[in-house]
Phi, psi and omega in degrees: 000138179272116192001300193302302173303319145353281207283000188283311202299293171303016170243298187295343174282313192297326197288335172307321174294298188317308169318302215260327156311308198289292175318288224278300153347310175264339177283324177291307186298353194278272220288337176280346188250032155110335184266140170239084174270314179270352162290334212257336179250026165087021208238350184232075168240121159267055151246124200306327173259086238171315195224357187310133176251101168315308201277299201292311182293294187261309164288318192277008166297293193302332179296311185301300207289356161267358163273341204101338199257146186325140189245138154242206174145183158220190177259171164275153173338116152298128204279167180206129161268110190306322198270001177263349191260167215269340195222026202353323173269328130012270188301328146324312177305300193304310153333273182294007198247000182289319178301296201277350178278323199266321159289342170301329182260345174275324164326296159328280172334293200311309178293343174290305197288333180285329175309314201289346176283342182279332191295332169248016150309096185250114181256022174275323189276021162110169187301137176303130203308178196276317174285320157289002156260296172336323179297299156009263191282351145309321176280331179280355169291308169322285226287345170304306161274335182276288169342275183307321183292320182294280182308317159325292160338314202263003173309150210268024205232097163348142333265054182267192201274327169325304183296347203271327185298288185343295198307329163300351164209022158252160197294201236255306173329312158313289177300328172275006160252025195265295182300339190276297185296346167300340165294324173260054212261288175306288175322316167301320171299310175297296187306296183311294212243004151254314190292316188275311184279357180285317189271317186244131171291326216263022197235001186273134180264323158314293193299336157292338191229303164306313195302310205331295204295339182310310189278355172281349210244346172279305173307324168301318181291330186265019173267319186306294172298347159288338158298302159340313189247028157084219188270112169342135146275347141337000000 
């Protein structure tokens, strides 16, 4: 298979997942705290052409990562009607904090199933087959993206779900300037986190602020799946 495509594959199945569990995620906590908008258009689906963004789900994941560079994207949006919901400011929060909670825990899930794919992996009989290393680095793929998607999410800046948390609890001052920045919400992001590290590198803020905890929080999960899967097999 060829190198590029390989690695298109083993990217693009995990971030597609990842993406489309976090959107299905705020439609469910949407319908338990009173909106059901997205059951009602057909949105609390885990088929991936339901939520796909052509540009945000796939090339532009697929750009980065074949750049080097930190990878994100989205989905299109799950709608949630603010004024259906029971406890409107709460529940926005609660909503938007659904996203990044649900990779987390596939992140988790994800460390599980790899220990257990290594623990059953018999490696006296020679190197693992071409499908189980496909399987392989999709979950380590998985477990990556799902880490970073969660956190990238909880930034405190329209439109990620942070600022949507932020609005739960800040006074009334806060959410309007909050709200003044939403209208540039999507331009501000391409300027701060595409646009400002392509002209100054020393200026990326994924990297400064996202990678750490990402990798502190990587480290842990794969200390999990490596308890899991026993004793190095090295």
């Amino acid at each position: 298979m060829n190198d590029t495509l390989y690695t298109a594959a083993t990217l693009v199945l995990p971030m597609i997942f990842a993406i489309v569990f976090h959107e299905v995620s705020h439609g469910y906590a949407a319908r338990a705290l009173g909106d059901g908008t997205a059951q009602e258009r057909g949105r609390l689906s885990l088929n991936p052409l339901r939520h796909i963004d052509p540009f945000g789900t796939i090339i532009l994941p697929g750009i980065l990562k074949l750049s080097g560079l930190p990878v994100f994207g989205w989905a299109k949006p799950v709608p949630v009607n603010y004024g259906r919901l029971r406890t409107p400011k709460r529940d926005m929060a609660l909503v938007a904090a659904a996203g990044p909670a649900s990779n987390i825990v596939l992140a988790l899930l994800t460390a599980v199933a790899l220990g257990l794919l290594v623990r059953s992996v018999d490696y006296q009989s020679g190197a693992p087959g071409l499908g189980i290393q496909f399987l392989a680095e999709n979950l380590q793929n998985f477990l990556v993206v799902n880490l970073f998607l969660a956190l990238f999410n909880l930034l405190p800046l329209p439109p990620f779900d942070g600022s949507r948390i932020l609005r739960g609890v800040l006074p009334r001052g806060g959410v309007r300037l909050l709200d003044r920045i939403e209208p540039i919400g999507i331009p501000l992001f391409f300027a701060v986190f595409v646009i400002l590290p392509w002209l100054v590198p020393g200026l990326h803020i994924v990297d400064r602020i996202i990678l750490p905890p990402v990798g502190w929080l990587l480290d842990h999960f794969v200390a999990l799946a490596s308890w899991i899967a026993g004793a190095d097999p090295a």
